[in-house]
C-alpha positions as protocol buffer text, in pm:
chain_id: "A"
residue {
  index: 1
  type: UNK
  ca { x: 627 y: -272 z: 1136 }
}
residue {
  index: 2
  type: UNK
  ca { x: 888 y: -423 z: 1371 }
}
residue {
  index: 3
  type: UNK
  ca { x: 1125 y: -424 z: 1093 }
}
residue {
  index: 4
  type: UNK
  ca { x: 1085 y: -45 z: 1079 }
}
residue {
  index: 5
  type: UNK
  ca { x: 1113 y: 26 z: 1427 }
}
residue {
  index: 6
  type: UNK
  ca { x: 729 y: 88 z: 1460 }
}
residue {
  index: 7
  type: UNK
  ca { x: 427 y: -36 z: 1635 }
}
residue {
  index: 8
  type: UNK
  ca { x: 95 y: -164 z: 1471 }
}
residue {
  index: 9
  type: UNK
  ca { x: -206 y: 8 z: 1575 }
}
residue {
  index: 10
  type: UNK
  ca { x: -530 y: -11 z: 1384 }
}
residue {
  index: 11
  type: UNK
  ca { x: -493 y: -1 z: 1036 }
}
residue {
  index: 12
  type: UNK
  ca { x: -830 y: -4 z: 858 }
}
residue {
  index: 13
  type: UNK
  ca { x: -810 y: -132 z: 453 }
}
residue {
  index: 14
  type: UNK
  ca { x: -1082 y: -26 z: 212 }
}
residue {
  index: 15
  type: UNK
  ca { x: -1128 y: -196 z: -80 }
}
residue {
  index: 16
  type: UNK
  ca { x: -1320 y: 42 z: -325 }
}
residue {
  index: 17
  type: UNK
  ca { x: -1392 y: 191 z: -697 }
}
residue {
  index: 18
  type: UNK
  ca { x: -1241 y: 389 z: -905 }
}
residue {
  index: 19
  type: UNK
  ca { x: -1527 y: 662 z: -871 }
}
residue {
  index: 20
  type: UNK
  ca { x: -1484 y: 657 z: -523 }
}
residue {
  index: 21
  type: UNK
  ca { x: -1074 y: 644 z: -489 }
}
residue {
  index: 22
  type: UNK
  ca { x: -1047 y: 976 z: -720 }
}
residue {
  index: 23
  type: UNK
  ca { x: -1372 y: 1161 z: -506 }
}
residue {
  index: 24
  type: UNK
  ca { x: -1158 y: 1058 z: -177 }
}
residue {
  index: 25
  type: UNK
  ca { x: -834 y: 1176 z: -390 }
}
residue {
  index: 26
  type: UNK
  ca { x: -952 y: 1512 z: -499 }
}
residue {
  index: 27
  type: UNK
  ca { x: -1175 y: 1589 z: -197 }
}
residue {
  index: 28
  type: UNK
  ca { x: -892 y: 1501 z: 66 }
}
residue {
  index: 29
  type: UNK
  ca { x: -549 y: 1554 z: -148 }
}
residue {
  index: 30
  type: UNK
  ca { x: -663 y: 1797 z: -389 }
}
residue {
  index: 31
  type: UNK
  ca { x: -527 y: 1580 z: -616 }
}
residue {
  index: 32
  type: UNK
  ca { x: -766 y: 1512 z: -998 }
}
residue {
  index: 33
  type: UNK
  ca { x: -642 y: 1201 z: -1082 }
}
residue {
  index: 34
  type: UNK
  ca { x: -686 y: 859 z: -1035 }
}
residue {
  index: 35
  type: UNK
  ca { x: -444 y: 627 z: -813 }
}
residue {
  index: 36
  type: UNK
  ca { x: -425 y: 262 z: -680 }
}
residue {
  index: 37
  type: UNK
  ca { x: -385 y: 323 z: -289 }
}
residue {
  index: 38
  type: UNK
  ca { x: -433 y: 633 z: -49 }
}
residue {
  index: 39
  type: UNK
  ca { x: -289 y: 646 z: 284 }
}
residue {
  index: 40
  type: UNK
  ca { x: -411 y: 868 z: 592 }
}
residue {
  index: 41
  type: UNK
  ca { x: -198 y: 876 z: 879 }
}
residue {
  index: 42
  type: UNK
  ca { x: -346 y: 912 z: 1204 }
}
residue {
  index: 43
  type: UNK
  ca { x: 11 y: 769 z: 1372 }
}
residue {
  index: 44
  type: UNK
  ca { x: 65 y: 824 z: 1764 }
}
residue {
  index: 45
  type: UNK
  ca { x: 447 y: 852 z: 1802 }
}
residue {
  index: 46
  type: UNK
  ca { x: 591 y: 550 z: 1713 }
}
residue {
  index: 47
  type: UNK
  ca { x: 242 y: 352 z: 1725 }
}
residue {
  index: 48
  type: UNK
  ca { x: 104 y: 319 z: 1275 }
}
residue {
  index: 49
  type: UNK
  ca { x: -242 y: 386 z: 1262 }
}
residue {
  index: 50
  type: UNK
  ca { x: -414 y: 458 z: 959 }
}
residue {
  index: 51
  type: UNK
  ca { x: -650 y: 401 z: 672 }
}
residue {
  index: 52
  type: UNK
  ca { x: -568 y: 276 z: 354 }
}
residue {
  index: 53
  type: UNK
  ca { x: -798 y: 324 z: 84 }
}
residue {
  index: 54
  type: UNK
  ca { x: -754 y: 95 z: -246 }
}
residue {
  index: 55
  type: UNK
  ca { x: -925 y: 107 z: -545 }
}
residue {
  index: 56
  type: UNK
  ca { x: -948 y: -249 z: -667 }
}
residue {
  index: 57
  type: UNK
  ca { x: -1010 y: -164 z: -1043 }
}
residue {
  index: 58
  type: UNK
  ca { x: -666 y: 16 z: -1046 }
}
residue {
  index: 59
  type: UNK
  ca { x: -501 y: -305 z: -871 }
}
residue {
  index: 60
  type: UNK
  ca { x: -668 y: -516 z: -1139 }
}
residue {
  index: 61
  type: UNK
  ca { x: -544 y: -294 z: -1444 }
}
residue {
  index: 62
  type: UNK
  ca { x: -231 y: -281 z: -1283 }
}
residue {
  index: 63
  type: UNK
  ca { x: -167 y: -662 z: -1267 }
}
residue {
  index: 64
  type: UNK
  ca { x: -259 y: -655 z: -1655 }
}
residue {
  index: 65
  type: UNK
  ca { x: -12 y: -403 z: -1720 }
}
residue {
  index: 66
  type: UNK
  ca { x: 307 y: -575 z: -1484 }
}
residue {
  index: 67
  type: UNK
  ca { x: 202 y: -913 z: -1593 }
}
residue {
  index: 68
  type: UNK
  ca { x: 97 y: -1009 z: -1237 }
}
residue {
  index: 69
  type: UNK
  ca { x: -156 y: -1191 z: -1041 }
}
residue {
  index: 70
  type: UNK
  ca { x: -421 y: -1004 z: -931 }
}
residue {
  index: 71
  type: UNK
  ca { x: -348 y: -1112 z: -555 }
}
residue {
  index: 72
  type: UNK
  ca { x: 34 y: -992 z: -548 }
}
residue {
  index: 73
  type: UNK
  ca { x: -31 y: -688 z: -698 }
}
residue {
  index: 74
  type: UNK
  ca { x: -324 y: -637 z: -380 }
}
residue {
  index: 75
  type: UNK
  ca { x: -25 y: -755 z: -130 }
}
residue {
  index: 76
  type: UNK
  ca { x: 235 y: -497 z: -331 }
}
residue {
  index: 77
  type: UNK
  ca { x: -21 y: -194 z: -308 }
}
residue {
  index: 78
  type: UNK
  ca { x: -115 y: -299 z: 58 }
}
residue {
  index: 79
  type: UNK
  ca { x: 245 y: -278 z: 170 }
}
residue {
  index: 80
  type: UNK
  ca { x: 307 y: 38 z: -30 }
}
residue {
  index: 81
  type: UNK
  ca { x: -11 y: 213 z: 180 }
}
residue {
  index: 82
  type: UNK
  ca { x: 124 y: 69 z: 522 }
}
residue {
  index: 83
  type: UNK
  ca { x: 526 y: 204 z: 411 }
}
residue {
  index: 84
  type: UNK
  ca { x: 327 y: 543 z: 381 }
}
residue {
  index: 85
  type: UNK
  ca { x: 189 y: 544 z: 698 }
}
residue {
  index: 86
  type: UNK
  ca { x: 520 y: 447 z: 810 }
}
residue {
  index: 87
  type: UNK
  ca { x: 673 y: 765 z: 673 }
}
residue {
  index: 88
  type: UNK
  ca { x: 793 y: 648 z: 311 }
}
residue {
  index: 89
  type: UNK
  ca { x: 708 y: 921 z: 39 }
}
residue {
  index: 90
  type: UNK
  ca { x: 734 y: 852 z: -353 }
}
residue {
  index: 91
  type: UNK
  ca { x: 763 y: 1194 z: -445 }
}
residue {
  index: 92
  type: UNK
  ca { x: 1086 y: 1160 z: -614 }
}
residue {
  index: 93
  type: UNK
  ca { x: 1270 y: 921 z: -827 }
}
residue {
  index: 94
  type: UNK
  ca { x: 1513 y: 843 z: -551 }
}
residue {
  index: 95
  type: UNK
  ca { x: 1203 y: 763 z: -334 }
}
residue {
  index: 96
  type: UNK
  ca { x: 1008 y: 562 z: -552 }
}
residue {
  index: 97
  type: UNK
  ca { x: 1355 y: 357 z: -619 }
}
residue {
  index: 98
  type: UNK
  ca { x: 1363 y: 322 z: -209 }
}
residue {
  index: 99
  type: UNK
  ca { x: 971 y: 231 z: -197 }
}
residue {
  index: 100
  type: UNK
  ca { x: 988 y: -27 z: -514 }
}
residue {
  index: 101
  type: UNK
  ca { x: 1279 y: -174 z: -279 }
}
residue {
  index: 102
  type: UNK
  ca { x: 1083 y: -215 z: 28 }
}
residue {
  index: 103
  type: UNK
  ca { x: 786 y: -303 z: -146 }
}
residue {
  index: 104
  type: UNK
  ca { x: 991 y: -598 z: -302 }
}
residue {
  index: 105
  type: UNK
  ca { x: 1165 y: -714 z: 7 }
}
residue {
  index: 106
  type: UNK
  ca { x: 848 y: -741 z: 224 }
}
residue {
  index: 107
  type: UNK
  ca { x: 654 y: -910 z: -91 }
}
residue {
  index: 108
  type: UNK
  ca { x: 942 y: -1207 z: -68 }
}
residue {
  index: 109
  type: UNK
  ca { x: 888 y: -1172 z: 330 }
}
residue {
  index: 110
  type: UNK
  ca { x: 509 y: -1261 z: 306 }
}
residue {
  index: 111
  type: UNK
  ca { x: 557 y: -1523 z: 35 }
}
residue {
  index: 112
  type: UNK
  ca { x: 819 y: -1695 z: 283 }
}
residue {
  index: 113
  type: UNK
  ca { x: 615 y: -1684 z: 535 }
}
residue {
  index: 114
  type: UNK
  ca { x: 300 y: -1842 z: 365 }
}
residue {
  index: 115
  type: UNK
  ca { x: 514 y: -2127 z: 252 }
}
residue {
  index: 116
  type: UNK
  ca { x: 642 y: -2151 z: 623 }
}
residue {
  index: 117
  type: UNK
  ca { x: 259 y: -2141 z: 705 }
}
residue {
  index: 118
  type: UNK
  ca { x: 158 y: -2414 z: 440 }
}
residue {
  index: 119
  type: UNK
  ca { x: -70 y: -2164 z: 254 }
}
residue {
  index: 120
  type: UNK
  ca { x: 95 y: -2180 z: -64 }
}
């Protein structure tokens, strides 16, 4: 959040299924469809807070589909809800470009860091 010129605040993660990530999508976004990760914004200036809501089947299809593990593709759809409640939108080719970017340079940030840490 530094990085971004932005405080961290309470950011709340839930980890949930399918069913449940399209009823939140549709009842809160209006939107029918199924996604990997919503993001509400509840942001006080320049303080992120927030909920995150991730539906873990979607993270585990996804990882099929990329040809990832399981656990990056988690850390990649964390860090895309967390750039939302930043202010990064993927509304547009342009955007997602910008997103897929970020995403990508703070993926390589938290690897570094857990082989800093000894954790991997």
């Amino acid at each position: 959040m530094e990085r971004e010129g932005k405080k961290c605040g309470t950011i709340t993660i839930l980890i949930e299924r399918d069913e449940e990530v399209h009823k939140i999508n549709k009842q809160y976004l209006d939107h029918d469809w199924l996604t990997d990760v919503i993001a509400f914004d509840y942001n006080e200036g320049s303080v992120v807070n927030g909920d995150i809501v991730i539906s873990a089947e979607r993270v585990r299809e996804n990882a099929k589909t990329y040809r990832e593990e399981e656990e990056e593709e988690m850390r990649r759809v964390m860090i895309h809800g967390v750039l939302h409640l930043i202010g990064y939108e993927d509304d547009t080719p342009e955007k997602k470009r910008e997103m897929r970017k970020k995403e990508d340079e703070y993926l390589k940030r938290w690897k570094k860091k857990e082989k800093k840490d000894g954790r991997v």
